[in-house]
VEXLUMTOR-535255 format. One record per residue: residue number from 1; residue in one letter; chain; y, x, z of N, C-alpha, C in turn. Coordinates in nm, 3 decimals, decimal comma, padded with zeros to 5 digits. Example, Ala and Ser with C-alpha at 12.3 -4.5 7.8 and 13.67 -1.06 7.14 Angstrom:
# VEXLUMTOR-535255
    k  r  c     n_c2     n_c1     n_c3    ca_c2    ca_c1    ca_c3     c_c2     c_c1     c_c3
    1  a  A  -00,569   01,319   00,780  -00,450   01,230   00,780  -00,330   01,320   00,780
    2  s  A  -00,225   01,285   00,708  -00,106   01,367   00,714   00,003   01,290   00,787
# end
This chain:
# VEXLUMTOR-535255
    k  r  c     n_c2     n_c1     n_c3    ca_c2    ca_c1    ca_c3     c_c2     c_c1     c_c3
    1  x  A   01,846   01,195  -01,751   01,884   01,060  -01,713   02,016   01,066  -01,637
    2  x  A   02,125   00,985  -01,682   02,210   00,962  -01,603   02,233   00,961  -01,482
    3  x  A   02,303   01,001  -01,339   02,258   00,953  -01,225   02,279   00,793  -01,189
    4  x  A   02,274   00,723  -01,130   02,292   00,579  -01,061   02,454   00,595  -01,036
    5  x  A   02,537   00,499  -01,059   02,657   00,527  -00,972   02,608   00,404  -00,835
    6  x  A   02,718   00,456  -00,690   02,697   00,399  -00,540   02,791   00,290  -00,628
    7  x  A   02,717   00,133  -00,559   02,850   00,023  -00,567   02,829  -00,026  -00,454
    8  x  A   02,957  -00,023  -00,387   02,963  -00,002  -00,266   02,952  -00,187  -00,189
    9  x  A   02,960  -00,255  -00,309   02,911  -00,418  -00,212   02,719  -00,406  -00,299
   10  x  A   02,702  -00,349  -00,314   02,535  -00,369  -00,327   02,482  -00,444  -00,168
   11  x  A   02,353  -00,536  -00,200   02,332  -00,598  -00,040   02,294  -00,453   00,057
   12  x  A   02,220  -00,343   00,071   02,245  -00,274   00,173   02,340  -00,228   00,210
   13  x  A   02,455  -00,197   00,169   02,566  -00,161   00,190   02,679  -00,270   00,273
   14  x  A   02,655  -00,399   00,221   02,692  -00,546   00,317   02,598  -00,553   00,441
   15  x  A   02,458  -00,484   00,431   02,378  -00,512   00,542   02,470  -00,346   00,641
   16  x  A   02,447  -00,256   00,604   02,530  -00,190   00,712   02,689  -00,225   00,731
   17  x  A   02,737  -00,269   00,663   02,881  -00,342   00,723   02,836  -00,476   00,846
   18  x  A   02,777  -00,494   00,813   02,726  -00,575   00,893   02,758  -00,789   00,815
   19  x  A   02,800  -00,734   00,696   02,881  -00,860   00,627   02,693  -00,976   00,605
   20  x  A   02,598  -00,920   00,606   02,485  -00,995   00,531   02,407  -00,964   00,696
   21  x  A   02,333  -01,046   00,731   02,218  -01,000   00,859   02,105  -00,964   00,827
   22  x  A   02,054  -00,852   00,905   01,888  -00,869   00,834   01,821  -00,865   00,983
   23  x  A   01,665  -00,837   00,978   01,604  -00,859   01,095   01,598  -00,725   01,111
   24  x  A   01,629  -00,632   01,188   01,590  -00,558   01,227   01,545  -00,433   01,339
   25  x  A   01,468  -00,378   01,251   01,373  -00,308   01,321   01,376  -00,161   01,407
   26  x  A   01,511  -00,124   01,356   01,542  -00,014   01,404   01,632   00,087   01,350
   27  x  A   01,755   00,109   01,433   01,875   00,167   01,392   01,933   00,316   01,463
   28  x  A   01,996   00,422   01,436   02,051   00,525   01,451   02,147   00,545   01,408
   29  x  A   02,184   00,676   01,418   02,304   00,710   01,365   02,292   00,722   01,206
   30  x  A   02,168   00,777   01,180   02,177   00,845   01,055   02,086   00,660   00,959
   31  x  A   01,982   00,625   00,999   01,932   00,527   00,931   01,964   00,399   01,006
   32  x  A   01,913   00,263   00,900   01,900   00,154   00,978   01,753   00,089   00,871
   33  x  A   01,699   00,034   00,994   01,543  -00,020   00,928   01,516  -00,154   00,950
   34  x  A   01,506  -00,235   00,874   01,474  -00,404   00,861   01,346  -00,413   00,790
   35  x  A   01,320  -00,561   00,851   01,192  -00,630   00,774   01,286  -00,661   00,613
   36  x  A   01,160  -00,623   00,507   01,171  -00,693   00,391   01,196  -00,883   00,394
   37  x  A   01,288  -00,899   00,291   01,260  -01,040   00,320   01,164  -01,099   00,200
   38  x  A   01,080  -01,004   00,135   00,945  -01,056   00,025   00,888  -00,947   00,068
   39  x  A   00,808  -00,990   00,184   00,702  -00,851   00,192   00,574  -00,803   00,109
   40  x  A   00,551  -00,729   00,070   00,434  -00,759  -00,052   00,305  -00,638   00,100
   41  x  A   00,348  -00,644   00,198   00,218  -00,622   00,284   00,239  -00,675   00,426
   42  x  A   00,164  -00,683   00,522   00,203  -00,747   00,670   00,296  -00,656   00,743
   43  x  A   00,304  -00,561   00,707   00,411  -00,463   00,768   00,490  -00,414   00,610
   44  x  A   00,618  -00,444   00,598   00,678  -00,406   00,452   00,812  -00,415   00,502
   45  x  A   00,887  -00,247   00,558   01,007  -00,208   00,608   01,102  -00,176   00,575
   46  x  A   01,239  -00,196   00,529   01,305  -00,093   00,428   01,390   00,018   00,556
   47  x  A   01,395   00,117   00,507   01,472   00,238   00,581   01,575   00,276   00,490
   48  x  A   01,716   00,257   00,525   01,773   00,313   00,412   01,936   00,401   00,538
   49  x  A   01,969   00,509   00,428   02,045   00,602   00,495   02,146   00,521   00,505
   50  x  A   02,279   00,566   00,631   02,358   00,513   00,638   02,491   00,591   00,548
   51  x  A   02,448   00,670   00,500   02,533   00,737   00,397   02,543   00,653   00,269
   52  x  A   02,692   00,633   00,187   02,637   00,576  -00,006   02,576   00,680  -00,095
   53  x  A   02,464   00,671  -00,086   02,388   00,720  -00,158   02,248   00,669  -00,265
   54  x  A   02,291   00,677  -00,362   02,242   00,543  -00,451   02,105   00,562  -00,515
   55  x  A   02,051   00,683  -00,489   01,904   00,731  -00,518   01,882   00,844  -00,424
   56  x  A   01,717   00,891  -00,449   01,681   00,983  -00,389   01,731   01,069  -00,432
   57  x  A   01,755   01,131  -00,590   01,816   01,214  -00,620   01,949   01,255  -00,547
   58  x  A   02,034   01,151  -00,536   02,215   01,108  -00,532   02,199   01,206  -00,326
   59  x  A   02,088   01,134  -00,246   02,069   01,201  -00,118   02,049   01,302  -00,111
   60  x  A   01,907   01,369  -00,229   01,887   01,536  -00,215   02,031   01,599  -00,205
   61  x  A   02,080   01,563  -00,315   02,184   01,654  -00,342   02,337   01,646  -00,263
   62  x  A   02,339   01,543  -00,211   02,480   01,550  -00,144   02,447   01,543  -00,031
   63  x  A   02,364   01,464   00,012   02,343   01,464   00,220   02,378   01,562   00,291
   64  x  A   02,373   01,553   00,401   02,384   01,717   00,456   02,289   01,721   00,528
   65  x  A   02,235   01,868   00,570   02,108   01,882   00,627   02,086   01,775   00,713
   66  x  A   02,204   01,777   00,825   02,164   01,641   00,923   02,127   01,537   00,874
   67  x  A   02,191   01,455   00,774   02,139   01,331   00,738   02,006   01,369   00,699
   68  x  A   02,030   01,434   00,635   01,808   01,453   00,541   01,748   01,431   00,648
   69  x  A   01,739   01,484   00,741   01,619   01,554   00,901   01,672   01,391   00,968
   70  x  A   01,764   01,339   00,987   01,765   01,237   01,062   01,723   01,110   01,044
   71  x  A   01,740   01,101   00,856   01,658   00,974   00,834   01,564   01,005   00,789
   72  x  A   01,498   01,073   00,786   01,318   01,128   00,779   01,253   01,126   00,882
   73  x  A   01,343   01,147   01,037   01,320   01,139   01,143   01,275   00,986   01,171
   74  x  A   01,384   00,976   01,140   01,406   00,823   01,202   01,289   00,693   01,049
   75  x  A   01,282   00,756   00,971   01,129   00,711   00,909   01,040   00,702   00,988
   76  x  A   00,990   00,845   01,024   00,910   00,872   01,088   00,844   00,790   01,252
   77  x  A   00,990   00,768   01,307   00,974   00,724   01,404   00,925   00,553   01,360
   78  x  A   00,994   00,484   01,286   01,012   00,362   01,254   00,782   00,330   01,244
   79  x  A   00,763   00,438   01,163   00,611   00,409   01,175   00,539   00,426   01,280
   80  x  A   00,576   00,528   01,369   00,561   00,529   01,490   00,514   00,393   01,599
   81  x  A   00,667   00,376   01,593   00,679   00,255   01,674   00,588   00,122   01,638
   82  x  A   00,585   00,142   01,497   00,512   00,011   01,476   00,343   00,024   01,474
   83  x  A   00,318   00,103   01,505   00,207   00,155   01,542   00,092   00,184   01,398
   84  x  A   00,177   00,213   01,316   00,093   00,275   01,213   00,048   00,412   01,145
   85  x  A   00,110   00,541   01,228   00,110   00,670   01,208   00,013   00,691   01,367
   86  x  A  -00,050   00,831   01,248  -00,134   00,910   01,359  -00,142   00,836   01,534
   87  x  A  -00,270   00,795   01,582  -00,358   00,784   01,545  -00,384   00,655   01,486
   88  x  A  -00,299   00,552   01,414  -00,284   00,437   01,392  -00,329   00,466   01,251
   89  x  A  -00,366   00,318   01,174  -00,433   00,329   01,081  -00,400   00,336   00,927
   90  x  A  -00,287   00,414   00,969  -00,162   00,457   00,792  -00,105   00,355   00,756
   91  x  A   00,007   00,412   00,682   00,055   00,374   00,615   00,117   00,423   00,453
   92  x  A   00,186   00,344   00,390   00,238   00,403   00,268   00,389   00,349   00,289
   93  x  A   00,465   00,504   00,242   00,641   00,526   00,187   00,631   00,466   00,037
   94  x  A   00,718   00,431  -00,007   00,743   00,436  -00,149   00,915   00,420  -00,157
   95  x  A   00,930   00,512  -00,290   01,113   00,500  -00,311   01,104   00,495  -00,451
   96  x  A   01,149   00,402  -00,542   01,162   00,359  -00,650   01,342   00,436  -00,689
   97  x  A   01,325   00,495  -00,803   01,463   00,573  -00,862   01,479   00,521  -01,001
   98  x  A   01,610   00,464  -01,015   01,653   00,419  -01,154   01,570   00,310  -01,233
   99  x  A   01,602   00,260  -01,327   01,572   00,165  -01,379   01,394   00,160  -01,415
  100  x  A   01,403   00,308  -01,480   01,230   00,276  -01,493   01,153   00,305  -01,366
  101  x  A   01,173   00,348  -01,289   01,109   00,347  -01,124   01,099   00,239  -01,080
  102  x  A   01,143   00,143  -01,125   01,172  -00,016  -01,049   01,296  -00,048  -00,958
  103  x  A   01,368   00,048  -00,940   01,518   00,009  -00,809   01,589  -00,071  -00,846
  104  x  A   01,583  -00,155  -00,793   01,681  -00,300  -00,808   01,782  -00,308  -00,702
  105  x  A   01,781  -00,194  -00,611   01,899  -00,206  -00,507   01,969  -00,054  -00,526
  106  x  A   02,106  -00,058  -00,522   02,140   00,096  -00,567   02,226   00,164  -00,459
  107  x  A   02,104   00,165  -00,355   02,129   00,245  -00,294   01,980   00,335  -00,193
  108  x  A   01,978   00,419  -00,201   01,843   00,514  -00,172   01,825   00,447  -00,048
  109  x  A   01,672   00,395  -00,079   01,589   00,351   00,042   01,457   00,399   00,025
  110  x  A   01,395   00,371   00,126   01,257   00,378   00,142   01,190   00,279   00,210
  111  x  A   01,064   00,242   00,105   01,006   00,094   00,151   00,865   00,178   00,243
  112  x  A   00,851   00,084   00,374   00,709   00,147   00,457   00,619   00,014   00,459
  113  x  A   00,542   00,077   00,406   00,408  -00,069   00,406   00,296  -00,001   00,531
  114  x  A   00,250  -00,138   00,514   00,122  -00,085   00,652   00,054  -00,256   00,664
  115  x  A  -00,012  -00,262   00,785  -00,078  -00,318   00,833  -00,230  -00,399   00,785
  116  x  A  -00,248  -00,335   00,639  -00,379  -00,364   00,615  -00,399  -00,238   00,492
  117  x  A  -00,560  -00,259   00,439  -00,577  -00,179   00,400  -00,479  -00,155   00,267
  118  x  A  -00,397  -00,078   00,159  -00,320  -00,077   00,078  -00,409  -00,034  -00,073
  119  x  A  -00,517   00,017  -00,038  -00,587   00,031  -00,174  -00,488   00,164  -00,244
  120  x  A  -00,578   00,193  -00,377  -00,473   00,302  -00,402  -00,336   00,281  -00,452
  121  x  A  -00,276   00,155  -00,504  -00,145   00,136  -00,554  -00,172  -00,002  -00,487
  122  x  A  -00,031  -00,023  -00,511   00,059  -00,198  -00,449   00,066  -00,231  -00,579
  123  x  A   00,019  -00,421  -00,555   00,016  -00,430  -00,703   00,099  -00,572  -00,678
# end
């Protein structure tokens, strides 16, 4: 499969310029994390790197160690805070890649659901 090319006015990319607002939930150096604005659960987060990086693939491979560890970190924390990791009552990551994955935004994010039970898939 082809990779994704970065286009650099995609809406997350206006949301870290700061050109579009979103609500959010929590920012660093390496990530920034907002509420979805169609949440498909009561907690439905997007985390996306502050690097252009337009899939998971496009991040494995070019990030640099720091970014990887910092927005995994800063995932991590984001569930944290919202009180759904250990001992809180889970949650689910999901990252959709390329057209048949479902990504409609092209740039590598990660969606965090939580706050009720999720069953085995989001439907």
């Amino acid at each position: 499969m082809m990779n994704m090319i970065y286009d650099i006015n995609n809406i997350f990319a206006k949301i870290l310029r700061g050109e579009i607002p979103c609500n959010k939930v929590y920012e660093d150096e390496w990530a920034l994390a907002f509420n979805d604005i169609a949440p498909a659960a009561p907690v439905h987060v997007l985390v996306i790197p502050k690097g252009p990086y337009a899939s998971l693939d496009d991040f494995a491979a070019h990030a640099s160690n720091d970014e990887i560890a910092g927005f995994y970190r800063a995932l991590g924390r984001v569930a944290r805070e919202l009180g759904l990791a250990a001992p809180g009552p889970g949650y689910r990551t999901l990252s959709n890649a390329g057209a048949h994955g479902g990504q409609e935004v092209p740039h590598f994010h990660v969606h965090l659901f939580g706050g009720r039970p999720l069953g085995p898939m989001l439907r």
